[in-house]
C-alpha positions in Angstrom: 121.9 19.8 2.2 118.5 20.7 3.0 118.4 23.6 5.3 116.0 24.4 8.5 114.4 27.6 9.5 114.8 28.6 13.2 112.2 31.7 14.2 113.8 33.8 17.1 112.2 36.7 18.6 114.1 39.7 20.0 113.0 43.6 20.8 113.5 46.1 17.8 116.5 47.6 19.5 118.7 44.2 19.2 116.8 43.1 15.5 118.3 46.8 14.3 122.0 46.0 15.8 122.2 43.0 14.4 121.3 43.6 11.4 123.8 46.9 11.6 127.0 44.0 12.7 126.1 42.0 9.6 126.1 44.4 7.5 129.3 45.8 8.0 130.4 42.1 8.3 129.5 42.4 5.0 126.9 38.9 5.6 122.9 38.9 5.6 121.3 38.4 9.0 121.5 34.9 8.8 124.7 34.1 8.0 125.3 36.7 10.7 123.7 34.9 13.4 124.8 31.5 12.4 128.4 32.5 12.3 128.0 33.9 16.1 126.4 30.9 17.0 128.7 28.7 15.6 131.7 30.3 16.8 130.0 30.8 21.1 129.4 26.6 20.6 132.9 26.6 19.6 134.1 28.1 22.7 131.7 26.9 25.1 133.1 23.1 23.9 136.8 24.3 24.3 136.3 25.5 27.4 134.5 22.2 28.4 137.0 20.1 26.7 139.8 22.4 28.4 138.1 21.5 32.2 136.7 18.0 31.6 139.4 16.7 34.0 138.9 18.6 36.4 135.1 18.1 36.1 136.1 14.3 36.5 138.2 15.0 39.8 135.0 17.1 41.0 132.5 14.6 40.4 134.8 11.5 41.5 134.9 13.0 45.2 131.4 14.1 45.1 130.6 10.7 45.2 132.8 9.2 47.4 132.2 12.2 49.7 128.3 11.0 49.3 129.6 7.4 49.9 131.1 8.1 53.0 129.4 8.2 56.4 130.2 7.8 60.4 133.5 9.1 59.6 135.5 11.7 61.6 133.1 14.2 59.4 130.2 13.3 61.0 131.8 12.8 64.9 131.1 16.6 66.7 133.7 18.9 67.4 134.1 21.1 70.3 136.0 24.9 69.7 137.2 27.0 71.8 135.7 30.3 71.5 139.1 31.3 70.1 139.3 28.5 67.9 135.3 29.4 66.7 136.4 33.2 65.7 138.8 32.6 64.0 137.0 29.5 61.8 134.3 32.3 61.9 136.6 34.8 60.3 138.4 32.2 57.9 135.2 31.8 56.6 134.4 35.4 56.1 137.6 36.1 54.4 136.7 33.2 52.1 132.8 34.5 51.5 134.8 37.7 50.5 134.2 39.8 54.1 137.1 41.7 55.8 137.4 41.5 59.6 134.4 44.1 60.2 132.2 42.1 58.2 132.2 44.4 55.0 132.2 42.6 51.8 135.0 44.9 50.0 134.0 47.4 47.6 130.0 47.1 48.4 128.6 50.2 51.0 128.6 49.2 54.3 
């Protein structure tokens, strides 16, 4: 199998650790990098194999959401001012903001 040379550049810090991991991998750099590479594509398609239904599901109402018009959606809808605080601070909680309006562990 004829192979094919793939030119990568990276700061001297990285080149040096790198080349420190393979070693004591007990593999030359390429081999090295190769093996990483091949075993991040093997997750990344396990992990897209593992959520490709659910993908599906997402994508499916996306586009019957986008099909949908002059539906209850799309008809105005008058609050009470209670009723518009407390949407107001459902949303907060959900956008990760207590009832003050601190996002929790960030400085307020």
């Amino acid at each position: 199998m004829a192979k094919t040379r793939i030119s990568i550049s990276l700061d001297q810090a990285q080149a040096e650790r790198i080349r420190e991991h393979a070693e004591r991998a007990g593999m030359d750099v390429s081999a090295y990098l190769v093996h990483a590479a091949t075993r991040q594509m093997a997750e990344s398609d396990a992990i897209e194999e593992q959520f490709a239904d659910v993908d599906a599901v997402i994508a499916r109402a996306e586009r019957e959401a986008g099909e949908m018009s002059g539906g209850p959606a799309d008809a105005p809808v008058d609050l009470t001012e209670q009723e518009r605080r407390e949407v107001e601070e459902a949303l907060g909680l959900v956008h990760g903001r207590d009832r003050q309006g601190h996002r929790p562990g960030h400085a307020a």
